[in-house]
N, C-alpha and C positions, 0 to 999 in steps of 0.2 A: 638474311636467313640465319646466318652467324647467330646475331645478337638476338634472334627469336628463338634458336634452340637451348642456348643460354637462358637465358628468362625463365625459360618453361621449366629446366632442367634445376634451376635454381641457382646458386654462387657458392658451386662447391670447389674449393683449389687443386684437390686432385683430378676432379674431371674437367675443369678446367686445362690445368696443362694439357693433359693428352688430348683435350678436342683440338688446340691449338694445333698440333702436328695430324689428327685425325681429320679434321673436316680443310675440305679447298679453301682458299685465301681469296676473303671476299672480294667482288669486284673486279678477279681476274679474269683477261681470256680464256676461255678452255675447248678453243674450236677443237682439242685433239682428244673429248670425251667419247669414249667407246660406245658406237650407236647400239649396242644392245643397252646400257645403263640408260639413254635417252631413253629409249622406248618402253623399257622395265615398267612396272607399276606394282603398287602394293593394296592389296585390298583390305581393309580392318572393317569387323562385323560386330556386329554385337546382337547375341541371340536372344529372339521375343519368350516371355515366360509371364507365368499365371503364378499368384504366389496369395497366399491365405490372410485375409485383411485382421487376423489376428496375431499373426508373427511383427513384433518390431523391427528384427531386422529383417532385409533380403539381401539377395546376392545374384551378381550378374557378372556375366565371362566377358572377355575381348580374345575375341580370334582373329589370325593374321592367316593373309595367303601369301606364302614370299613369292617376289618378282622370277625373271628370267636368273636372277645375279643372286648370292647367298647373301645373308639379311644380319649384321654385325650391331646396327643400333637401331635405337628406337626412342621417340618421345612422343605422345601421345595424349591430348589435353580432351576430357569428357565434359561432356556438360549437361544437365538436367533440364526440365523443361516446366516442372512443375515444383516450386519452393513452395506451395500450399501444402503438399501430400509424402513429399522424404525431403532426406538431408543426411548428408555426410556424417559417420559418427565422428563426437565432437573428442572424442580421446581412443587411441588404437588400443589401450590397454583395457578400456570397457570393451570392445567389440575389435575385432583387425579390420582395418581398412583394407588392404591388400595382401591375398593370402596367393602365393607362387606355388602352393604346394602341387607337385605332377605338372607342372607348366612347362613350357618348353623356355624358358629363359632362368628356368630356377636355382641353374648354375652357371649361369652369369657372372661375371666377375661384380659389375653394376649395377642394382636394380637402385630407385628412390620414388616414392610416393609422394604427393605432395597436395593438402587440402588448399585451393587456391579462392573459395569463397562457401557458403553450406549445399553448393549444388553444383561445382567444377571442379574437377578432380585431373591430375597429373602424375601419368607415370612414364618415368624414364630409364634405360637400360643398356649399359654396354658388353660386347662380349669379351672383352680379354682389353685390359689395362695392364698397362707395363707394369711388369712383374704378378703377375695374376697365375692364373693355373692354364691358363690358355683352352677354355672353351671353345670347343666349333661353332661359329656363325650357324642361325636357321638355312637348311641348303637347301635351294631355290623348290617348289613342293606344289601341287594343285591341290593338294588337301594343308585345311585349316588347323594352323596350329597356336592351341591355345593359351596363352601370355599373359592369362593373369584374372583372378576372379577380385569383382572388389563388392563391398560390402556400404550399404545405405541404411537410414535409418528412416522407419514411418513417423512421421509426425502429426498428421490428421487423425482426432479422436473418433472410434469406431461410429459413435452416432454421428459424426459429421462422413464419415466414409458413407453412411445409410443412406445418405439425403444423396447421392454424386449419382449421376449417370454417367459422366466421364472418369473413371478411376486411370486413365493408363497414364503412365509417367516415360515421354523418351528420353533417351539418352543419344546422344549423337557428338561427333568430334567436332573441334573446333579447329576446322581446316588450317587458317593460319599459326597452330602452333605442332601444328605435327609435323614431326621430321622422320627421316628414313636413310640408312647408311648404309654401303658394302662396306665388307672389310678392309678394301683401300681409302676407305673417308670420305669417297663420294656420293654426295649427297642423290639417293633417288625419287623420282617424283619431279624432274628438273626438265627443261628443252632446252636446246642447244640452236639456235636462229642465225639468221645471218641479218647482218643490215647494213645496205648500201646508200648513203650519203654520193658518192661518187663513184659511183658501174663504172669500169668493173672493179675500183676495189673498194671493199667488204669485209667490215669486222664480223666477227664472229662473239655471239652475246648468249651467255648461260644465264639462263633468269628461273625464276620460281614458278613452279604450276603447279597448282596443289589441285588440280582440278585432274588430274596424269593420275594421280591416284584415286583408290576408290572407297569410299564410306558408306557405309552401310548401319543407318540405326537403327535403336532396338528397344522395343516396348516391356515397360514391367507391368503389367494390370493388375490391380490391387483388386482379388477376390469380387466375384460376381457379387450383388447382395440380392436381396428381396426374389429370392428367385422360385419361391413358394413354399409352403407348408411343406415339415420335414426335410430339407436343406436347412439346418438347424447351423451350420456350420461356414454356408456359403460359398461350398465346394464346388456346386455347380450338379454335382450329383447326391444321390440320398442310400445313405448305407449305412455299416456299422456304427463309423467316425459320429457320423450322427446320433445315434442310442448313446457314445459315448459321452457326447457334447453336454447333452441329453440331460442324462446323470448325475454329470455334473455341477449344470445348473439347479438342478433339483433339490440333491443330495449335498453336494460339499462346495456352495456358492460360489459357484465358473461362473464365469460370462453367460449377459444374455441373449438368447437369440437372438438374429439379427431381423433387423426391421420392428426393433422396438415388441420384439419377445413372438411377432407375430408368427414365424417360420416354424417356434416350437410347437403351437398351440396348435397340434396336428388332429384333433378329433374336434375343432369346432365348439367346446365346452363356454370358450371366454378363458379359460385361466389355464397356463402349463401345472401339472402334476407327474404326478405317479403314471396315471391313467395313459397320458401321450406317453408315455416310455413303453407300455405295456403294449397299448397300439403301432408303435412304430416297430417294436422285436415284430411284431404280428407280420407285420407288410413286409420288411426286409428278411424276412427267417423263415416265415412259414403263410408265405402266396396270400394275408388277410388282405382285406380295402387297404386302394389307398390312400395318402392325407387326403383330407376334407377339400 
């Protein structure tokens, strides 16, 4: 467990030393762990969202429910499901990978990000390292407290987005590298077992159960497409945003509408102009027909 939080966390010397004295010494008895930490659990979510298959970037939260016990660290490995349609951005300085801004760990003494392939992401977090400012731990909460938005990159060209009827991309943790800590070091998410070789005596064995905790994953769908005449935009609905798409493609050569221009050509002519712009203020503004 040690040497997986390690890993995840990356081979850094000062959080190194302090996990040394923070986390239990692997392999020991700890028949004398406090049954509420046994039973504790942590829930990490991650919330479903719709997002417009013309933005490059998106962005996606992770929310935590802390256990019964106050919540002092955290490691947490993402993973993607779809390397055809995003990917990690490739430099934080182009885009932030992870932005704490308003999060609840943003005063953390520890936070590290850490890209682990173009579709597994890792983030790590301690609350008070020696000599720190001594941050309060998340204190134990039924309501979801959110740790941190991270940021993706689309990489499927919008006419390949046209052709998909599966556009959703999950995100979901990868059980074995998530970790969870009170403030005394002990590891949560753990059982505490007995096992008898020789009734009646009975060692007492702390082992790993990442299944104590709970995951919850979370969908990005990359904009509806083809969703008919005048969804010029693929919002799913037909409104102003639309005239403005609109315009754009017309006037000062935007993008074009999706399904291969067909969504624009909202009076049926064969060709987008002037005309569908005029037609479409008509329907959205003032009760005209509407698309074809």
């Amino acid at each position: 467990m040690i040497a997986d939080l390690v890993r995840c966390m990356g081979v850094f010397p000062l959080a190194w030393l302090w996990l040394s004295a923070w986390l239990p010494v692997a392999g020991s008895a700890q028949s004398a762990l406090p049954a509420a930490l046994v039973d504790s659990t942590v829930t990490v979510e991650f919330r479903d969202t719709t997002v417009s298959p013309y933005d490059e970037f998106y962005t996606m939260a992770i929310y935590i429910t802390t256990p019964g016990v106050p919540l002092s660290g955290l490691n947490v490995r993402l993973v993607a499901d779809r390397p055809d349609l995003v990917e990690l951005p490739d430099s934080a300085i182009l885009y932030p990978i992870m932005n704490l801004s308003g999060s609840a760990i943003a005063g953390w003494d520890y936070k590290n990000e850490n890209i682990i392939a173009p579709t597994v992401f890792n983030v790590a977090a301690i609350s008070n390292l020696p000599g720190g400012v001594t941050p309060p731990p998340l204190a134990p909460s039924g309501t979801p407290y959110r740790i941190a938005r991270f940021s993706m990159r689309r990489i499927a060209p919008q006419s390949v987005l046209d052709t998909l009827q599966d556009r959703a991309v999950t995100w979901f943790a990868a059980l074995s590298n998530c970790s969870f800590s009170n403030p005394s070091g002990a590891l949560i998410g753990i059982r505490d077992t007995s096992y008898c070789a020789n009734p009646p005596v009975c060692d007492s064995i702390v082992h790993d159960n990442y299944d104590a905790n709970t995951y919850l994953s979370g969908t990005v769908t990359i904009g509806p497409s083809c969703q008919g005449r005048g969804d010029v935009n693929a919002s799913g609905n037909i409104n102003s945003s639309d005239i403005i798409f609109l315009v754009n493609y017309v006037f000062k050569g935007g993008p074009l509408p999706t399904c291969a221009g067909v969504t624009g050509d909202v009076n049926c002519t064969g060709s987008i102009n002037s005309s569908d712009i005029i037609y479409l203020v008509n329907f959205v503004f003032k009760g005209g027909p509407s698309p074809c």
